[in-house]
Each structure stands twice: as C-alpha cells, then as structure tokens.
C-alpha positions in Angstrom: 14.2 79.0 156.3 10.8 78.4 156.8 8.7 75.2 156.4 5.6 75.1 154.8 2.6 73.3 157.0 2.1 69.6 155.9 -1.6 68.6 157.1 0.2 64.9 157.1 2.3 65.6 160.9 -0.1 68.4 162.0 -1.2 65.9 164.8 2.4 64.8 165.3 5.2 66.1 166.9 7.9 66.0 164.3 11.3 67.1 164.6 11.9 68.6 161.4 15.6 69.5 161.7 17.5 71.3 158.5 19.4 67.9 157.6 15.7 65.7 157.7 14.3 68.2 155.4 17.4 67.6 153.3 17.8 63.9 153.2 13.9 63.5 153.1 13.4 61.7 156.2 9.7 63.0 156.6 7.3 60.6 155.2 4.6 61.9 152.5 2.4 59.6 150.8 3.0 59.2 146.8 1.2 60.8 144.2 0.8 57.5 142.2 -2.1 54.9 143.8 -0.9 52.0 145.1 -3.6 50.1 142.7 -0.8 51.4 139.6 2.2 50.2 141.3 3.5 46.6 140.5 7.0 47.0 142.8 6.7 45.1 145.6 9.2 46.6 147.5 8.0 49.8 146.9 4.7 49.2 147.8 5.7 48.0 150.9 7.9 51.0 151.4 4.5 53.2 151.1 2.3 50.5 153.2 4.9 50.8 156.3 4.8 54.4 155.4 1.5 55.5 155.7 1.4 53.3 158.6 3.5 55.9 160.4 1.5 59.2 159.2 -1.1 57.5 160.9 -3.0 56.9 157.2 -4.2 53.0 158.1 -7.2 53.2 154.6 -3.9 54.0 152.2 -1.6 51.4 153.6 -4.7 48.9 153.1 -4.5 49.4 149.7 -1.3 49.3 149.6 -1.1 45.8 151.4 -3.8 44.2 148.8 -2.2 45.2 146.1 1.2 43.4 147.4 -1.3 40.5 147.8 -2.4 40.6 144.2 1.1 40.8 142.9 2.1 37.6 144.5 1.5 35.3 142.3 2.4 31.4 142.4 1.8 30.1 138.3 0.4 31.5 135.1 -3.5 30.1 135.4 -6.0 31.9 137.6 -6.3 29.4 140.5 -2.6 29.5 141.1 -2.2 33.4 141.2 -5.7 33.6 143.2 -4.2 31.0 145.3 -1.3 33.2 145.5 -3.2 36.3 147.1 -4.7 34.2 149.5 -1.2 33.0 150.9 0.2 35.9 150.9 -2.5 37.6 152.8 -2.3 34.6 155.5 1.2 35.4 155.7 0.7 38.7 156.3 -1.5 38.3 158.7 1.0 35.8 160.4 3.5 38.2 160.5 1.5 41.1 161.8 0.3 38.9 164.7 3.7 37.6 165.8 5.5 41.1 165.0 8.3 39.3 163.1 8.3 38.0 159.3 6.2 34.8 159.3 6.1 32.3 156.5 3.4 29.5 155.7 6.5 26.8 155.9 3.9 23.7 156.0 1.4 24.9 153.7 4.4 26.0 151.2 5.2 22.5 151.8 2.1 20.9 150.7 1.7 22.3 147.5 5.6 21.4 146.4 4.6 18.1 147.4 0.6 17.8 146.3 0.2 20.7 143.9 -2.2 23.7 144.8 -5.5 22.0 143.5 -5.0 19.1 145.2 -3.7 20.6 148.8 -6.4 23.1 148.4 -9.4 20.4 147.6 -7.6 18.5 150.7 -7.8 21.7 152.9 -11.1 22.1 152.2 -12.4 18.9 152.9 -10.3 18.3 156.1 -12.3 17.6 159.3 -9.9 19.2 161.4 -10.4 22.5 162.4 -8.8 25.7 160.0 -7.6 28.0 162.3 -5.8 30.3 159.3 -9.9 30.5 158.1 -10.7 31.6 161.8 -8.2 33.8 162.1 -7.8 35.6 158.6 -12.4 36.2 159.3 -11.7 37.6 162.4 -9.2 39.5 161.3 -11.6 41.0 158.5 -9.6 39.0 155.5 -12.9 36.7 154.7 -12.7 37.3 151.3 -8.7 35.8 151.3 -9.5 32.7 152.5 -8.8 29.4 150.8 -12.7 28.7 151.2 -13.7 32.3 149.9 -11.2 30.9 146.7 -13.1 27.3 146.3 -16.5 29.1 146.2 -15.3 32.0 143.4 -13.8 29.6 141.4 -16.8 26.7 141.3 -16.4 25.3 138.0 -12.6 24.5 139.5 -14.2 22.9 142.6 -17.1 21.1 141.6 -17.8 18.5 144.4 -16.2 20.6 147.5 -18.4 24.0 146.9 -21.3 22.4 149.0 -18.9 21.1 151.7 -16.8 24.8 151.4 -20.7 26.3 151.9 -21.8 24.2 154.9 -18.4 25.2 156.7 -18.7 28.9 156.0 -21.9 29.0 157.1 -21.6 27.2 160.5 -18.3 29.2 160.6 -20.1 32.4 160.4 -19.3 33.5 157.0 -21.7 34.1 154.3 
C-alpha cells in the first residue's frame, strides 16, 4: 500500500508503519482555526501538536486562544484578567517543564478580589518579576500592567504609576 507524501514530516524521519497509519498516530494539523475552537482540551491537543510537526506560528495561535478562553467572572476586567493569568501560567509551566500554577496570586484574589490585588500589584514597590519575565518572553501585551493601561477608566489613579514603570521597564 502506498502512502501519499505529506509536506508536514517531509523534514522528519517518521516511521510510518501499517498500524500508525491505522490508529492515526501521525500528527496533521486541523482544518478548523484554532481562533473557532472554544475546547480547551482540544486546543491544547493541536498546540502540543503542531509543536511536534515543527509548526511553532499555528501552536501560537493555538496557545492564545486557550488564553482567551480562560476566563475568571462575567465582566470584562475579570475575563481580561483571566488571559493574563493564564498566559503567566503558561509561561510558568514552559520554563520549569512541568504544570505550574500561580498558587499565591490565585490566593490573592480569593482573598482581595481581582480589582483590588491587581491595583495592589500595580502599585507595589517591589520588583514584578512575572512583568520581567512574561516581556522577555515576548508576552508584553499579557501583563497585568499592559491590562491596567487598556482598561483606564477601571484604573484611574494607577495608569500614571502603571506608565512610569513600563517605561523605565522598557515597555512602551
């Protein structure tokens, strides 16, 4: 039986045997854009997928939209706030190569309530090392800072302080 070529493992040596080709073990990206799909699960299914065919702008997409899915309440700042832990965490558990979760800032907000931990965040003098790390990292627009500043009329009195630290910080 003959295989036809897949332009996905032409750069890869892939052992197609009869039984891969019949349990579909060989990874192919899905038809459907990741920007449709609102299963978590799957999407991560596809992110870790096109990981492997070596396909790092599709499992991008695939990771943002995982981000915009998580959500943490019904209004705007709390589902924003939402994407912005779950790319941290993300980032977390890509660096340490083992599932990672934000335990003390999940904490903070059960015991504050996201407005007020993020206003505190913001307006901390101790140095943010998730902000560092998540701009460094190419994730500037995920930040808790990035957050205050879209949502303004929200943050009123901490936009300046949010603007003087992104700048010194090396964000725009």
């Amino acid at each position: 039986m003959a295989t036809a070529f897949n332009p996905i493992f032409a750069d890869r040596n892939v052992n197609m045997t009869r039984a891969t080709r019949k349990v579909g073990k060989v990874f192919a990206l899905p038809k459907k854009a990741p920007e449709l799909e609102t299963d978590t699960d799957k999407l991560r299914k596809i992110m870790v997928n096109a990981y492997r065919c070596g396909d790092t702008a599709y499992a991008e997409r695939a990771k943002r939209r995982v981000w915009e899915l998580h959500k943490v309440g019904d209004t705007e700042l709390e589902q924003r706030f939402g994407e912005t832990i779950a790319a941290y965490e993300s980032f977390l558990t890509e660096r340490n190569d083992r599932t990672t979760r934000a335990t003390r800032t999940w904490q903070k907000v059960r015991n504050k309530g996201v407005k007020q931990a993020i206003i505190e965040w913001v307006t901390s003098k101790q140095e943010r090392q998730g902000f560092i790390d998540l701009v460094e990292a190419g994730y500037g627009e995920f930040t808790i800072e990035a957050l205050v500043v879209a949502m303004a009329e929200e943050f009123e009195d901490q936009v300046s302080v949010v603007r003087t630290f992104g700048t010194s910080g090396g964000v725009n």
